[in-house]
C-alpha positions as CSV (number, residue, x, y, z in Angstrom):
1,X,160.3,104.7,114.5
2,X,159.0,107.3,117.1
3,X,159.4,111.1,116.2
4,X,160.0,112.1,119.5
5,X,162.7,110.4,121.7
6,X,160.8,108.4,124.9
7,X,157.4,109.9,124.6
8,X,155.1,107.4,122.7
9,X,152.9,109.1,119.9
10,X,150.7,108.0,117.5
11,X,152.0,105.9,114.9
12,X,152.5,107.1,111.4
13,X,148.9,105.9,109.8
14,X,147.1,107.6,112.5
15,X,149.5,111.3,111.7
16,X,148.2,110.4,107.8
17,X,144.6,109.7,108.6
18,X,144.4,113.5,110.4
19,X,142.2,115.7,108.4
20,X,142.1,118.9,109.8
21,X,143.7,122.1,109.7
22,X,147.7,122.0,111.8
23,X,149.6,124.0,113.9
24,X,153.0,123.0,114.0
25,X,155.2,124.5,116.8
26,X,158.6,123.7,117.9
27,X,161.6,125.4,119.4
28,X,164.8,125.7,117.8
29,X,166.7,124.5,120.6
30,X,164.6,121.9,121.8
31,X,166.3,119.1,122.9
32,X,163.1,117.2,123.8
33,X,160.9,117.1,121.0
34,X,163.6,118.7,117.8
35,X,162.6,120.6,115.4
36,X,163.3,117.7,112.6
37,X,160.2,116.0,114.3
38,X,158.1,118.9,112.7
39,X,160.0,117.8,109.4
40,X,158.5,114.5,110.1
41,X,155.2,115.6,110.7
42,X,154.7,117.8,108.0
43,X,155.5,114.9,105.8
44,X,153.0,112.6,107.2
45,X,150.6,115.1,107.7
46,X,150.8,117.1,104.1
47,X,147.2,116.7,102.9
48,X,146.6,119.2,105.5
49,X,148.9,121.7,104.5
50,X,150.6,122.4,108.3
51,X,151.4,125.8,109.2
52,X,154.9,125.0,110.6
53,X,156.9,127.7,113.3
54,X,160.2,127.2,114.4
55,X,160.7,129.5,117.4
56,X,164.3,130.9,117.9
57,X,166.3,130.8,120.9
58,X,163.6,128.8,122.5
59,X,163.6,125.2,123.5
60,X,161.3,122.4,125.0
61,X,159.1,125.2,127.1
62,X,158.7,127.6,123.9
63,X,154.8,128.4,124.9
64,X,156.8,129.9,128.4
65,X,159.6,131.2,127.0
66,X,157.7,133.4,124.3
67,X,154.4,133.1,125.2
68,X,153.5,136.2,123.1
69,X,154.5,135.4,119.8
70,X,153.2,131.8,120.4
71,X,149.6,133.2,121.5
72,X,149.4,135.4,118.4
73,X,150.6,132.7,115.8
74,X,147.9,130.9,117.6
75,X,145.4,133.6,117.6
76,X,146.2,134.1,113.8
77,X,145.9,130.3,112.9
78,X,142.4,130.3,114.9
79,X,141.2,134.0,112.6
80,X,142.3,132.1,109.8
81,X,140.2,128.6,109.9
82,X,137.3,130.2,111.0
83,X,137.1,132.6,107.9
């Protein structure tokens, strides 16, 4: 079963054969891509231990619509793998 409704992504193995460090990001109101997909790929994805952000009152464009907070949870995931 696909995550995300009519976009085709990898299947499950491939999400459980990923073995690097994960930045989750969704938006709360995304009607797109939901935010139960990032329930779905923290659970295939676990051994990598996902940092997971649900972005409120934001929806399928959430890198537009709050670009600044998702630039510095980006920024801070980057400081953070390269320590």
């Amino acid at each position: 079963m696909p995550i995300f409704r009519g976009m085709k992504w990898p299947e499950e193995e491939d999400w459980k054969k990923l073995n690097v460090p994960l930045l989750i990001i969704f938006g709360e109101a995304d009607q797109i891509t939901p935010p139960s997909g990032a329930e779905k790929l923290v659970e295939l994805t676990s051994k990598n231990s996902p940092k997971v952000h649900i972005i409120k009152n934001a929806g399928h464009n959430v890198m537009l619509e709050d670009p600044t907070k998702i630039n510095r949870l980006i920024l801070e995931f980057i400081e953070k793998c390269t320590k």
